[in-house]
Backbone as ProteinMPNN parsed JSONL, in Angstrom:
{"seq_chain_A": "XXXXXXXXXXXXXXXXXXXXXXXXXXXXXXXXXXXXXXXXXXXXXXXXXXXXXXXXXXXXXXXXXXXXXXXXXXXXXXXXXXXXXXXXXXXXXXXXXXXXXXXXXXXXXXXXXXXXXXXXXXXXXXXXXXXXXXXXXXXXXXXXXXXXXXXXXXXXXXXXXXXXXXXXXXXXXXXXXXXXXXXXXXXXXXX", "coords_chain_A": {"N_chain_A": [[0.845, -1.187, 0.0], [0.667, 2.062, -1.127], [1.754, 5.003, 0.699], [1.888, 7.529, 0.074], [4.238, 8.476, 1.708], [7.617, 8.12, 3.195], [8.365, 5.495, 5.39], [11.1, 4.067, 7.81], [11.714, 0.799, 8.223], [12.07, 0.547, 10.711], [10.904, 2.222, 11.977], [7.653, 3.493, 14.115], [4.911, 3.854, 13.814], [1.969, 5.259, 15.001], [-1.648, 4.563, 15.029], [-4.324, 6.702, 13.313], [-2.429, 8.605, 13.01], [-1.077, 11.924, 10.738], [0.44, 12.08, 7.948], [1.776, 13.787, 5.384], [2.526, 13.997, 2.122], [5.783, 12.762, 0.292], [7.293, 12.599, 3.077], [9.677, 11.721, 4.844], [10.319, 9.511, 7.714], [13.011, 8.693, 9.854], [15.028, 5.316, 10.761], [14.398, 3.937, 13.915], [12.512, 6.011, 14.849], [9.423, 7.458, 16.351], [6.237, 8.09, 16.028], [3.88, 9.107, 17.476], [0.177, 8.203, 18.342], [-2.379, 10.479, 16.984], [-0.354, 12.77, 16.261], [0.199, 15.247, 14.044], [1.972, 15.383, 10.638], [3.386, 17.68, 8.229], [3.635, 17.937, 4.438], [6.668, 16.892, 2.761], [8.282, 16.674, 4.503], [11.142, 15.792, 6.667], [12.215, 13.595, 8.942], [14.493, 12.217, 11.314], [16.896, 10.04, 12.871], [15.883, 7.902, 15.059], [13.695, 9.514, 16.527], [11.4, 11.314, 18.59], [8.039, 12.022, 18.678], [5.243, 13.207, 19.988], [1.883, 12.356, 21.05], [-0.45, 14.373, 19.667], [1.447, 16.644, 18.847], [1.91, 19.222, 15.681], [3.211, 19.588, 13.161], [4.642, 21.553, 10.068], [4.678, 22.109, 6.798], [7.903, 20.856, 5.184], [9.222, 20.732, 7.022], [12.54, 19.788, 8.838], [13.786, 17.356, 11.031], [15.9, 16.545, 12.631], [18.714, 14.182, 13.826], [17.469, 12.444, 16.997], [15.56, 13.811, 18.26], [13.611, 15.335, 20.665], [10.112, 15.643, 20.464], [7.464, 17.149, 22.644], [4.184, 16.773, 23.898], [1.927, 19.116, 22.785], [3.452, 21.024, 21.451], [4.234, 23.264, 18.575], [4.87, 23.57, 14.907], [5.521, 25.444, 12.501], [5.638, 26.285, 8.768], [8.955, 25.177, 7.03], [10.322, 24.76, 9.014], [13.639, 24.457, 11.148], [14.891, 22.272, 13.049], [17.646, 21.051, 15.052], [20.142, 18.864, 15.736], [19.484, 16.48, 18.724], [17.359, 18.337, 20.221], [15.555, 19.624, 22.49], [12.134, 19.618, 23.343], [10.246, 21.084, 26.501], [7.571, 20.248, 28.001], [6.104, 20.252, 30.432], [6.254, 22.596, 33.181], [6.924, 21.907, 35.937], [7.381, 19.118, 36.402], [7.172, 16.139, 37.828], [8.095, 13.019, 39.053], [6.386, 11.293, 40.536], [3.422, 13.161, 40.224], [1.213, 13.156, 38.244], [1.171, 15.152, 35.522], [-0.42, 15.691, 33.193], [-2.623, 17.074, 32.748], [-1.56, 19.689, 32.575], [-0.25, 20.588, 30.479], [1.809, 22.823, 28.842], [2.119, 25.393, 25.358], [4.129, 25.504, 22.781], [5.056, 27.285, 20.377], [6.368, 27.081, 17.522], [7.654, 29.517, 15.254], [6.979, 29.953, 11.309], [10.012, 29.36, 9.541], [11.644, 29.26, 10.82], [15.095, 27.847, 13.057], [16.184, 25.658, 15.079], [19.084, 24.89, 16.724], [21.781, 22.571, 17.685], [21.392, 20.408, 19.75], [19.885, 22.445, 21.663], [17.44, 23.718, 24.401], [13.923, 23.878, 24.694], [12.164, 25.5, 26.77], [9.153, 25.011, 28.198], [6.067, 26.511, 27.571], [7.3, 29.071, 25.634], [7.258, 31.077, 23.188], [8.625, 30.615, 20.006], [9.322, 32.97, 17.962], [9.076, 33.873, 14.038], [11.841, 33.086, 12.205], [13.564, 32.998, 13.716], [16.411, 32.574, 15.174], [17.927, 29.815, 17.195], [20.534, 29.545, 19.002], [23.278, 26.561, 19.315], [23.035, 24.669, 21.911], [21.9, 26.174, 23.255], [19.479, 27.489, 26.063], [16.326, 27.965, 26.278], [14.232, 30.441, 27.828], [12.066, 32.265, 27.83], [9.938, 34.059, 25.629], [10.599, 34.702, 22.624], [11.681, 36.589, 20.031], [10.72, 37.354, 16.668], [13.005, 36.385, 13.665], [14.8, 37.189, 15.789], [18.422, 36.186, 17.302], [19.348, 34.463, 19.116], [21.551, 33.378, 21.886], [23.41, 31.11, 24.661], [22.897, 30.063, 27.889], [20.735, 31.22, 30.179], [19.322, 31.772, 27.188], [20.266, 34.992, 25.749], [19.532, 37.574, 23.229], [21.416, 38.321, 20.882], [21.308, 39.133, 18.608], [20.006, 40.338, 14.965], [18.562, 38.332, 12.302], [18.388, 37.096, 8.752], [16.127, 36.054, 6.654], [17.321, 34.091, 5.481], [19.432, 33.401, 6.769], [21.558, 34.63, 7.209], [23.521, 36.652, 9.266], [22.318, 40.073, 10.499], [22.841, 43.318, 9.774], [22.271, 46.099, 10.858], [22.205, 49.751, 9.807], [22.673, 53.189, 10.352], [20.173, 53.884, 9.394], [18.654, 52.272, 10.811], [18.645, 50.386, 8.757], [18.741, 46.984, 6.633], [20.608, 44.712, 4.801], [20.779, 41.349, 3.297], [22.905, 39.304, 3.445], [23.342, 37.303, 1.464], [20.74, 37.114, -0.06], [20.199, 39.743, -0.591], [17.859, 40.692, 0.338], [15.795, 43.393, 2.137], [15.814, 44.849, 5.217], [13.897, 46.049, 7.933], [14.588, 48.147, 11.016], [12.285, 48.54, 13.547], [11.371, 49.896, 16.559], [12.48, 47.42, 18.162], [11.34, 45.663, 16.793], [11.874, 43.245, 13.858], [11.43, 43.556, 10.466], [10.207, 42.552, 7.006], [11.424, 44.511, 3.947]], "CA_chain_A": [[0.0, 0.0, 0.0], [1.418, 3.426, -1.207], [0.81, 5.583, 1.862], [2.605, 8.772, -0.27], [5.71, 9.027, 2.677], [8.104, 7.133, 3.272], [8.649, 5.095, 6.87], [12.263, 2.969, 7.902], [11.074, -0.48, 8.166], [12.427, 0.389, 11.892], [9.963, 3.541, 12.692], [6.77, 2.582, 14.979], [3.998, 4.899, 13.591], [1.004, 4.804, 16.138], [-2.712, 4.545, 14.506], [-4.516, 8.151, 13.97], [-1.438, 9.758, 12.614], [-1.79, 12.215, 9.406], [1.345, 11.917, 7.336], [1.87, 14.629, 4.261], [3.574, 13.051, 1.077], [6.611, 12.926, 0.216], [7.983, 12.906, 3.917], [10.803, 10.679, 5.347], [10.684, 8.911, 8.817], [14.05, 7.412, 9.659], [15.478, 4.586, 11.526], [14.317, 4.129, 15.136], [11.489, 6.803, 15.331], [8.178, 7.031, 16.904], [5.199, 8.827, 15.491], [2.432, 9.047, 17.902], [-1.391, 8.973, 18.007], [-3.453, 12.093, 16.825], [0.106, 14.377, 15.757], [0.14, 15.902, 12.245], [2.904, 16.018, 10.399], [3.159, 18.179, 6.92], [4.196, 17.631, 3.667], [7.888, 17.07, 2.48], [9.09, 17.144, 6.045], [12.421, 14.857, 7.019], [12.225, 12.773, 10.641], [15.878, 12.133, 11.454], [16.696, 8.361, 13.668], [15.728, 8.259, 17.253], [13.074, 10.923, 16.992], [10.1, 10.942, 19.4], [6.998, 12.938, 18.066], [4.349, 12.318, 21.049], [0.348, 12.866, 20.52], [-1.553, 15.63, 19.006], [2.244, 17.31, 18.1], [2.119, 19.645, 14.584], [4.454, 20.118, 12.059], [4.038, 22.19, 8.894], [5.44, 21.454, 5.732], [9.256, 21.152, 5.055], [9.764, 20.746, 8.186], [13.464, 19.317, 9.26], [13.642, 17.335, 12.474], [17.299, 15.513, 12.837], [18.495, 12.759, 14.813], [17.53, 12.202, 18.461], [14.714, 15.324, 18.392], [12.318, 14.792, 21.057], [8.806, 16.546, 20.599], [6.205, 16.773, 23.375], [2.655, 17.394, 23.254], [2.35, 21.101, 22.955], [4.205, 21.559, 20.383], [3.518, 23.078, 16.965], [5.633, 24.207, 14.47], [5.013, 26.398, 11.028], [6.292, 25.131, 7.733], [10.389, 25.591, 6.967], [10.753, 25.145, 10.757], [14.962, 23.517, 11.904], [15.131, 21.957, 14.703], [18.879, 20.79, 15.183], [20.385, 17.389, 16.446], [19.438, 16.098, 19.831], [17.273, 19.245, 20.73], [14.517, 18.932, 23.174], [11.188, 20.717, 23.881], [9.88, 20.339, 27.281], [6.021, 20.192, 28.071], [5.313, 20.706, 31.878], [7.003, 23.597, 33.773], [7.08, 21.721, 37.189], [7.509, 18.265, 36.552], [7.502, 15.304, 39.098], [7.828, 11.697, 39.071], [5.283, 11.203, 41.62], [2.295, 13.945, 40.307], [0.539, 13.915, 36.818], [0.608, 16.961, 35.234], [-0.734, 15.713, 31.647], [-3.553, 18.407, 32.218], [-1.134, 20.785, 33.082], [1.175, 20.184, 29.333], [1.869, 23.797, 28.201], [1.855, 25.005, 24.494], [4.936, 26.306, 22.405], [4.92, 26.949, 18.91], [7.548, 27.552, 16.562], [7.411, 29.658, 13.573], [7.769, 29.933, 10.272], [11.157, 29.407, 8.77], [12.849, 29.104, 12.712], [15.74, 27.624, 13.216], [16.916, 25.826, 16.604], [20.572, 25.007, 16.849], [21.868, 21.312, 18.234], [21.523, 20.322, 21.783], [19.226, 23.288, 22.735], [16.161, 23.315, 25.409], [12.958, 25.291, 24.5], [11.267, 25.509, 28.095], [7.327, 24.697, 27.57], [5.204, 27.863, 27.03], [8.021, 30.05, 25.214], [6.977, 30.835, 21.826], [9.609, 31.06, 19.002], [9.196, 33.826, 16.123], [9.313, 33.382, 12.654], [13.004, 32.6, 11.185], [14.183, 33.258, 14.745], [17.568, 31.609, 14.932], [18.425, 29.653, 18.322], [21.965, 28.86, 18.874], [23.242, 25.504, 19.458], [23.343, 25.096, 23.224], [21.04, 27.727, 24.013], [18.1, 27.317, 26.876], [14.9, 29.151, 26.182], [13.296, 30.287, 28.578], [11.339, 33.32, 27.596], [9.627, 34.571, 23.957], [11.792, 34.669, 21.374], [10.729, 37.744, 18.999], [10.655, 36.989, 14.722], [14.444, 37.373, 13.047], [16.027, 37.548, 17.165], [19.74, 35.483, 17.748], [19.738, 33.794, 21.119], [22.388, 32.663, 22.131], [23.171, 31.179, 25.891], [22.293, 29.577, 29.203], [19.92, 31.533, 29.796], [19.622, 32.496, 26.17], [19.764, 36.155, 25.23], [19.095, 38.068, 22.125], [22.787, 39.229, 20.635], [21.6, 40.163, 17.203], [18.791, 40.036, 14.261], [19.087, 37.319, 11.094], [17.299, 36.645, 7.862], [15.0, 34.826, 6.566], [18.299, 33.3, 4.742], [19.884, 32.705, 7.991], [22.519, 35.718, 7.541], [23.306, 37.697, 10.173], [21.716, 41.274, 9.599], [23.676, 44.504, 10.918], [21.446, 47.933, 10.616], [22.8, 51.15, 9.593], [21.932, 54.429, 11.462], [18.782, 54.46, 9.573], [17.848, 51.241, 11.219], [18.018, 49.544, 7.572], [19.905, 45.833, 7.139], [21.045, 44.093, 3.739], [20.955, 40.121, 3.787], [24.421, 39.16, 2.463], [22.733, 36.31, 0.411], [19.638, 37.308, -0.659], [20.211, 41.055, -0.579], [17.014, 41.308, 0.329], [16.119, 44.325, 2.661], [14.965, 44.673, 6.727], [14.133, 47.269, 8.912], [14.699, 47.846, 12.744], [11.465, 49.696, 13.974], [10.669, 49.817, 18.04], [12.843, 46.042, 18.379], [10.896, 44.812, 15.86], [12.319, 43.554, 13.027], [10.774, 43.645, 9.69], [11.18, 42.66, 5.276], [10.654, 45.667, 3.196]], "C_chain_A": [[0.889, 1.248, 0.0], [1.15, 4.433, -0.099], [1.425, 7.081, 1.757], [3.78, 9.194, 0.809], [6.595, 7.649, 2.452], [8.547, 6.761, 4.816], [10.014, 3.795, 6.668], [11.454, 1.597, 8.396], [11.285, -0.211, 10.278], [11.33, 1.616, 12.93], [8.644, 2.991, 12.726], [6.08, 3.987, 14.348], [2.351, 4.318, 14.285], [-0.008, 4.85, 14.631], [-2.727, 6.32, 14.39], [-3.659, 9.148, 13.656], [-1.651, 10.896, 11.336], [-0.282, 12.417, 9.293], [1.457, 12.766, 5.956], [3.003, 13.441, 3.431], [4.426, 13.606, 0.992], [7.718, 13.211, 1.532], [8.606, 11.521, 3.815], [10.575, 10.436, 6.971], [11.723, 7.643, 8.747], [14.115, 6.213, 10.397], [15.128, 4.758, 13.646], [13.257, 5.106, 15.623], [10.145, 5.991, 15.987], [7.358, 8.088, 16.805], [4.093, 8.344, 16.114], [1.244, 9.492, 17.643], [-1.654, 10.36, 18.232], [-1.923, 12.773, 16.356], [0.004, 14.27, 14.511], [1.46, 15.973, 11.985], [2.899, 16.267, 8.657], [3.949, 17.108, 5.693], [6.061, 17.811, 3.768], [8.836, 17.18, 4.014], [10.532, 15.691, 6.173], [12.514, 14.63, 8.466], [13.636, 12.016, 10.645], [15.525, 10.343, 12.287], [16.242, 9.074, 14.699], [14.67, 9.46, 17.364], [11.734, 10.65, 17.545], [9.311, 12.804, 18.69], [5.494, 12.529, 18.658], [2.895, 13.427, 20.347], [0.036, 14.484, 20.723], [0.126, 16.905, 18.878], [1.935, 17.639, 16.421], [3.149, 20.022, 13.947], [4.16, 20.708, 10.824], [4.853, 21.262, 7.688], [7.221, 21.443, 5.465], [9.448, 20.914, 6.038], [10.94, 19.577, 8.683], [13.687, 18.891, 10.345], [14.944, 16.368, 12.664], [17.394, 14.767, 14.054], [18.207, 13.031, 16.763], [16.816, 13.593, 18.877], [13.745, 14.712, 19.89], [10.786, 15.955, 21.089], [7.9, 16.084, 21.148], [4.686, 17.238, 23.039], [2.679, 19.125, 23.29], [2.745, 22.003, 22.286], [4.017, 21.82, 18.685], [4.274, 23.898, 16.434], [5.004, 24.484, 13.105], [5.915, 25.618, 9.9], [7.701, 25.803, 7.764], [10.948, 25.534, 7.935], [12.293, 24.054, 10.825], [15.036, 23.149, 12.76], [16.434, 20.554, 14.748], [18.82, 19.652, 15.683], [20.229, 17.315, 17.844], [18.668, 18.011, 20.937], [15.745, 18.882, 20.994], [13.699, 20.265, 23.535], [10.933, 20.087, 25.406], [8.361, 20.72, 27.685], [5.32, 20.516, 29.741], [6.645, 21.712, 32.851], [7.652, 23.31, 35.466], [7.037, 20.205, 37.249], [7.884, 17.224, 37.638], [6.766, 13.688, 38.701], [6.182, 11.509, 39.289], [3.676, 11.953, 41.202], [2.548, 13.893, 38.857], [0.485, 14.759, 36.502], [0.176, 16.907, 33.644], [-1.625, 16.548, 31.486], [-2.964, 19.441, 32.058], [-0.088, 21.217, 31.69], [0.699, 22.315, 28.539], [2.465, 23.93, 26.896], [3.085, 26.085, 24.107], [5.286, 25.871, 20.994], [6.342, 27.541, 18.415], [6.964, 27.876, 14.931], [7.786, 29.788, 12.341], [9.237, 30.057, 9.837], [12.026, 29.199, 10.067], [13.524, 28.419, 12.771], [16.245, 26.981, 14.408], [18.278, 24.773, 16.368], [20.744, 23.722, 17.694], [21.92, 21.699, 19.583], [20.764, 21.58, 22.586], [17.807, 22.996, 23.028], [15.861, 24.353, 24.659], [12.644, 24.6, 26.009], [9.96, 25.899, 27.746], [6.729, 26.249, 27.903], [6.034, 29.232, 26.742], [8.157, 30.101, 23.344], [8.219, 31.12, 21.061], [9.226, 31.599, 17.878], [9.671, 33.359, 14.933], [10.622, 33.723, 12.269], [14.09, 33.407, 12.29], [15.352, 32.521, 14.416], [18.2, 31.173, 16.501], [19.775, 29.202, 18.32], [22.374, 27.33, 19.627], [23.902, 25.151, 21.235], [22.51, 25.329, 24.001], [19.904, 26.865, 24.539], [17.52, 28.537, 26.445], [14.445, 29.055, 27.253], [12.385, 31.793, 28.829], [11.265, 33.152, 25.951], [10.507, 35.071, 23.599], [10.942, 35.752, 19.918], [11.041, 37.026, 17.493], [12.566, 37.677, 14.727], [15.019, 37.569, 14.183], [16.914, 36.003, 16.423], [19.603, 35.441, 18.837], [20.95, 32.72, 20.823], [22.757, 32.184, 24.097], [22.365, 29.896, 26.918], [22.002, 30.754, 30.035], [20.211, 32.12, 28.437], [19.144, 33.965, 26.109], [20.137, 36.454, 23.867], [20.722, 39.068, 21.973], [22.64, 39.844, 18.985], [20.176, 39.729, 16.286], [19.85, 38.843, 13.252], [17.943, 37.358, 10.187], [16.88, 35.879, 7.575], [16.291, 33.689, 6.003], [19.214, 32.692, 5.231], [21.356, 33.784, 8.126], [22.681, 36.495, 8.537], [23.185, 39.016, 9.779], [22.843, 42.935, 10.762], [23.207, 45.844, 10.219], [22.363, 48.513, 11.007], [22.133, 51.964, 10.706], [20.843, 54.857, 11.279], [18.119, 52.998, 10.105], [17.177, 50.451, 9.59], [19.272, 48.538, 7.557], [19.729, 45.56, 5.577], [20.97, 43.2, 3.635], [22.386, 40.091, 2.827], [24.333, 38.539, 1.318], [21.957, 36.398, -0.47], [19.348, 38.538, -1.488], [18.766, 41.524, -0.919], [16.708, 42.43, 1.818], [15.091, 44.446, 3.905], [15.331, 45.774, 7.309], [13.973, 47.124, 10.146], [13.498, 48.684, 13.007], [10.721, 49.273, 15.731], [11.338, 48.003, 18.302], [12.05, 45.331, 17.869], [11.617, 44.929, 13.758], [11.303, 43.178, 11.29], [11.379, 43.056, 7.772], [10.463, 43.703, 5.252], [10.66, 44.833, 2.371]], "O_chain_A": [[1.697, 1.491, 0.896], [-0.053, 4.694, -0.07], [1.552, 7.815, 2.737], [4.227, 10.335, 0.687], [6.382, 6.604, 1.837], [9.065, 7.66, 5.479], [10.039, 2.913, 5.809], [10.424, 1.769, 9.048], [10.562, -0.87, 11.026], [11.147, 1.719, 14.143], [8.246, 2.228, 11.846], [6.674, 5.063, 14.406], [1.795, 3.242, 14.065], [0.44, 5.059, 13.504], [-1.915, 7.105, 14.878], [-3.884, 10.337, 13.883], [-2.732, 10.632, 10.809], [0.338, 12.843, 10.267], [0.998, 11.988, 5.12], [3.796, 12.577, 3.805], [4.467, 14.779, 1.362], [8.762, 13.834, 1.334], [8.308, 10.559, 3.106], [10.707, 11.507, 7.563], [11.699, 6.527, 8.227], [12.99, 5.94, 10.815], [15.635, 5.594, 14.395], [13.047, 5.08, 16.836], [9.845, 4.806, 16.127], [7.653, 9.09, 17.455], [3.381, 7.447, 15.662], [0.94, 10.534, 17.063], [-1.365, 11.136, 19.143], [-2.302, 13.808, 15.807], [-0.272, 13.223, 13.925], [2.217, 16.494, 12.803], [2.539, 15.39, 7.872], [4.55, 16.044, 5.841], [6.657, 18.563, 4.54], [9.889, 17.761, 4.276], [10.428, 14.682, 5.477], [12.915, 15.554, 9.174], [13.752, 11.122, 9.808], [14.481, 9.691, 12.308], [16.201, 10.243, 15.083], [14.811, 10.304, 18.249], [10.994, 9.823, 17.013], [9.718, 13.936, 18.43], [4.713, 11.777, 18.075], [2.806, 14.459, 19.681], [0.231, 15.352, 21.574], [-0.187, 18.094, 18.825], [1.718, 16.655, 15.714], [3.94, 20.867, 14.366], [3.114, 20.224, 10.391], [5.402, 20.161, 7.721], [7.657, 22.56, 5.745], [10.667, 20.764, 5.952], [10.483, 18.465, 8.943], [13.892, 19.811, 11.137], [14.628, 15.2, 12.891], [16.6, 14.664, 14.988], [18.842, 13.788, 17.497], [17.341, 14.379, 19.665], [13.295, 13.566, 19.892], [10.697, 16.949, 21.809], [7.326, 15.055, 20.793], [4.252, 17.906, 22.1], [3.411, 19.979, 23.792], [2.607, 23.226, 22.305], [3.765, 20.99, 17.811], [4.567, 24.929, 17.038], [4.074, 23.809, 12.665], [6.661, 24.654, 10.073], [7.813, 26.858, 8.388], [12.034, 26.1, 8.063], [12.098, 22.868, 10.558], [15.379, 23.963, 13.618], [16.174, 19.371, 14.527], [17.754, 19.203, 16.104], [20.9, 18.18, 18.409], [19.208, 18.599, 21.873], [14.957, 18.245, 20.295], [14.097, 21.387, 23.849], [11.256, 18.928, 25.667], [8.186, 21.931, 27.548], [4.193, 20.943, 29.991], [7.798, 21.321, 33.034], [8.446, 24.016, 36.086], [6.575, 19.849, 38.333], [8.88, 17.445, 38.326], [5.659, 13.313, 38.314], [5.2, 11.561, 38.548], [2.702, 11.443, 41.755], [3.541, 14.312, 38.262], [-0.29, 15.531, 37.066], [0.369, 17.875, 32.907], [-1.775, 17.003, 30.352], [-3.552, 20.329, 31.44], [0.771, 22.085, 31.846], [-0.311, 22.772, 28.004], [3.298, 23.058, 26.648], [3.23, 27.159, 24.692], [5.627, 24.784, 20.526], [7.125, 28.31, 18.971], [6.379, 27.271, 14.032], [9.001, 29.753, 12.142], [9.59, 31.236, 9.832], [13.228, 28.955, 9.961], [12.851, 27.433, 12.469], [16.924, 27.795, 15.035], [18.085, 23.795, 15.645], [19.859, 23.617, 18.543], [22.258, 22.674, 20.255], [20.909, 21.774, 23.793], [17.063, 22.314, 22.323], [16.529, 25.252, 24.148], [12.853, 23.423, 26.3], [9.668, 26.917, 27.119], [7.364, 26.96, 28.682], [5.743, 30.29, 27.3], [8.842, 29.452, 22.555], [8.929, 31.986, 21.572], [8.841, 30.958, 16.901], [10.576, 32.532, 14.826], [10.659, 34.896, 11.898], [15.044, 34.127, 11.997], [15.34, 31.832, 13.396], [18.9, 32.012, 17.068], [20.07, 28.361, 17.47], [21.657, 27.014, 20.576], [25.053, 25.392, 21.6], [22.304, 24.901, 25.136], [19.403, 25.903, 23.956], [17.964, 29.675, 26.291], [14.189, 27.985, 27.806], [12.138, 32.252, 29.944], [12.008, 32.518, 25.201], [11.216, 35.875, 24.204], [9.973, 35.553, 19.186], [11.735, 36.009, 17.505], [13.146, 38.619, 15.267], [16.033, 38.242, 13.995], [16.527, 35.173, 15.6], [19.735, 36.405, 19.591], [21.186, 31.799, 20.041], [22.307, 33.017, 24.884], [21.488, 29.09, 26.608], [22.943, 31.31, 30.602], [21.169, 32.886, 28.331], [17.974, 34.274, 26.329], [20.961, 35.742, 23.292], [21.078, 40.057, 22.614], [23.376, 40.6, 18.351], [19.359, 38.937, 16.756], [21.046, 38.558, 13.293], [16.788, 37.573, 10.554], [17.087, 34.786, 8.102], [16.103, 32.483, 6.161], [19.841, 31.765, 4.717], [22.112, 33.669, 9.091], [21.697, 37.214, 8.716], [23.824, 39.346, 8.781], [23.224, 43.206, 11.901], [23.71, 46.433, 9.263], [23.147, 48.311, 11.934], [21.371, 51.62, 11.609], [20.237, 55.66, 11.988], [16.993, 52.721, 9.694], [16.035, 50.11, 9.278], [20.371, 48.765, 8.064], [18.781, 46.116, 5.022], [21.328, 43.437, 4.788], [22.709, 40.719, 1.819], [24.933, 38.878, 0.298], [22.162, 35.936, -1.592], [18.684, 38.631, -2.52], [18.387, 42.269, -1.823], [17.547, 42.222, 2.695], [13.882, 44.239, 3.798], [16.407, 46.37, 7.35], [13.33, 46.17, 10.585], [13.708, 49.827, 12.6], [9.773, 48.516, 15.94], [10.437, 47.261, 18.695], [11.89, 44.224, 18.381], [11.759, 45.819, 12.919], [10.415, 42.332, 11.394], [12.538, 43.127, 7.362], [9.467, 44.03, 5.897], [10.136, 45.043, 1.277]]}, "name": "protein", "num_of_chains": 1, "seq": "XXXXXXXXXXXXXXXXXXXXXXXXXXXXXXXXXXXXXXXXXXXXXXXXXXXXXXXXXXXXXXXXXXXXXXXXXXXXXXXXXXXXXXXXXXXXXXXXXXXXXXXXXXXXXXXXXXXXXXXXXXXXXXXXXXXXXXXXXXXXXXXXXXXXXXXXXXXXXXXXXXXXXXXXXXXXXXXXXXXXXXXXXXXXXXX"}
């Protein structure tokens, strides 16, 4: 049966799943009941993708990802080797907190960097760029650079993944694209 993706003879895909064509699940995964995941997307080995998780299209998830419930990401979204969301803010053996699973999205075109924590209800902006390392643990604006334990915000980037460096009129260049962004009130912007 053609099921338009493709799954490693070794990846456990629960019932209930919705699968976009043309994706890849590798070696060793686990695709749980009820999440979505888009078209064209790439599931690295070892990757956990627990219920009612979203993914958009394109979406890149390399080896040893783990995604909890809560989690929803926009299409073009990176999420680096061995980089973990986490879903309850106060966790304990001993006490359930599956009512308690807070929600953190990632958006369009975003980027997160190997080996870094998001901390559960800290949204990530569109084509944000996290550095590889870096703990979240606050909102992450569109186009910010975090870098850090605790991560902070050391610079803007483009959609192309360049780092952007405004003039004195608060206007930026992409090096790549040379397409063009403005700084207005710490928000950054395309013209």
């Amino acid at each position: 049966m053609d099921t338009g993706y493709f799954a490693h003879e070794t990846a456990v895909i629960d019932s209930d799943c919705k699968i976009g064509k043309s994706t890849k699940i590798w070696h060793f995964s686990h695709i749980m009941s009820g999440s979505i995941i888009g078209e064209k997307c790439n599931i690295g080995q070892n990757v956990v993708i627990s219920p009612e998780v979203v993914l958009g299209n394109n979406v890149k998830v390399q080896n040893n990802v783990s995604l909890y419930t809560g989690v929803t990401c926009d299409d073009n979204v990176f999420l680096g080797p061995s980089c973990v969301f986490t879903n309850v803010i106060n966790p304990r053996s001993i006490v359930n907190r599956r009512g308690e699973y807070a929600k953190t999205h990632v958006g369009e075109g975003a980027t997160i960097g190997a080996n870094a924590t998001i901390v559960c209800g800290n949204n990530i902006g569109k084509y944000a760029f996290i550095g590889a390392g870096s703990v979240i643990t606050k909102e992450v604006k569109p186009y910010s650079l975090m870098v850090g334990n605790p991560a902070k915000q050391i610079g803007w980037m483009s959609e192309y993944g360049s780092r952007l460096v405004f003039d004195i009129k608060n206007k930026a260049v992409c090096s790549e694209s040379k397409e063009q962004y403005e700084l207005i009130d710490e928000t950054v912007s395309k013209i």
